[in-house]
Each structure stands twice: as structure tokens, then as C-alpha cells.
C-alpha atoms as one frame of an Amber mdcrd trajectory, in Angstrom:
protein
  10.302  33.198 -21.441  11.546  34.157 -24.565  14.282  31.490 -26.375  17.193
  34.315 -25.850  16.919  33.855 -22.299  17.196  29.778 -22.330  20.771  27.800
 -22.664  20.171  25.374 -25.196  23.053  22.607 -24.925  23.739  19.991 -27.425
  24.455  16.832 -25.915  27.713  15.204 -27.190  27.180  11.684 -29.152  27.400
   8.636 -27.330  30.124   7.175 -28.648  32.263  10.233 -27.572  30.603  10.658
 -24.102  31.377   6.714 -23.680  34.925   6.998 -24.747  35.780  10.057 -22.528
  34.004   8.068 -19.356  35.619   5.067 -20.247  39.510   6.880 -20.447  38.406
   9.013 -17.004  39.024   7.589 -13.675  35.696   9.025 -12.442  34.323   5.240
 -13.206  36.583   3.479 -11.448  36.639   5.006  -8.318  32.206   5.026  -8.957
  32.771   0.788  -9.247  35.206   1.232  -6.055  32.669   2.960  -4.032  30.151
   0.514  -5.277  32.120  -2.395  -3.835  33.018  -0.902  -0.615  29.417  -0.489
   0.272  28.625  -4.035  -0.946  31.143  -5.413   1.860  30.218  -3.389   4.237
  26.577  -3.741   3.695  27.082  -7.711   3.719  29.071  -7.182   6.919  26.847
  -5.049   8.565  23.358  -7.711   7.849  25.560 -10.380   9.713  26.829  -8.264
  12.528  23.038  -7.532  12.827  22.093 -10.921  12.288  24.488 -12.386  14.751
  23.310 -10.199  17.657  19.558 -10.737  16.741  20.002 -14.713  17.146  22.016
 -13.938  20.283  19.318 -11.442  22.188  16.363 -13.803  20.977  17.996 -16.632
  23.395  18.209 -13.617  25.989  14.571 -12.866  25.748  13.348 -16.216  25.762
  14.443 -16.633  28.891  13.136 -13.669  30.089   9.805 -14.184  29.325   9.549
 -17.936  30.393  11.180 -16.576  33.885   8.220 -14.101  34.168   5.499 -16.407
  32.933   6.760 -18.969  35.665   6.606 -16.177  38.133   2.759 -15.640  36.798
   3.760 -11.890  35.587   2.795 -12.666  32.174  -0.173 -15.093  31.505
């Protein structure tokens, strides 16, 4: 490929780039988004949690039932 055919771009400076990010509300709603799936992350691992300490009781007590009935050694 010959260098006519490529789009050179020139990054802006950081300071600049910073600046314009900083005065955009692009980063606020990112840090909003961010948050959101924080709580609902946390709520989902103890709605999960919850249930898994409530079915282990459940299957506890399905498997001594069948190992009294000799279905499971």
C-alpha cells in the first residue's frame, strides 16, 4: 500500500483530550453505568446466594430420605 492511500491522524495532546472528556457528559453517564452494574451485580450474588443456602437444606434432605430408603449407598 502506498502512503497516499493510508489516513494518517494526529492524535490531539493529552491535556486537550482530558479537558474536552472532562467538560463532556460522556464520563458521567460511563461512571453511572459503572455503578448501576455494581448494585446490581452485588444484588444479583446475594439473590443467588440466598437461594443456594436455601436448596442445599432441600437436597440434604433428599438424599438422607433416599439413603434411608437404601436407594443410594
Amino acid at each position: 500500500m502506498s502512503h497516499s492511500l493510508l489516513s494518517f491522524r494526529r492524535t490531539p495532546p493529552l491535556p486537550r483530550s482530558l479537558s474536552q472528556f472532562i467538560c463532556e457528559e460522556d464520563g458521567a453517564t460511563t461512571v453511572e453505568y459503572a455503578v448501576m452494574l455494581a448494585l446490581l451485580l452485588a444484588v444479583m450474588i446475594g439473590a443467588i446466594s440466598q437461594v443456594g443456602s436455601q436448596t442445599n437444606g432441600l437436597w440434604s434432605g433428599i438424599i438422607s430420605g433416599l439413603q434411608a430408603v437404601g436407594f443410594i449407598p
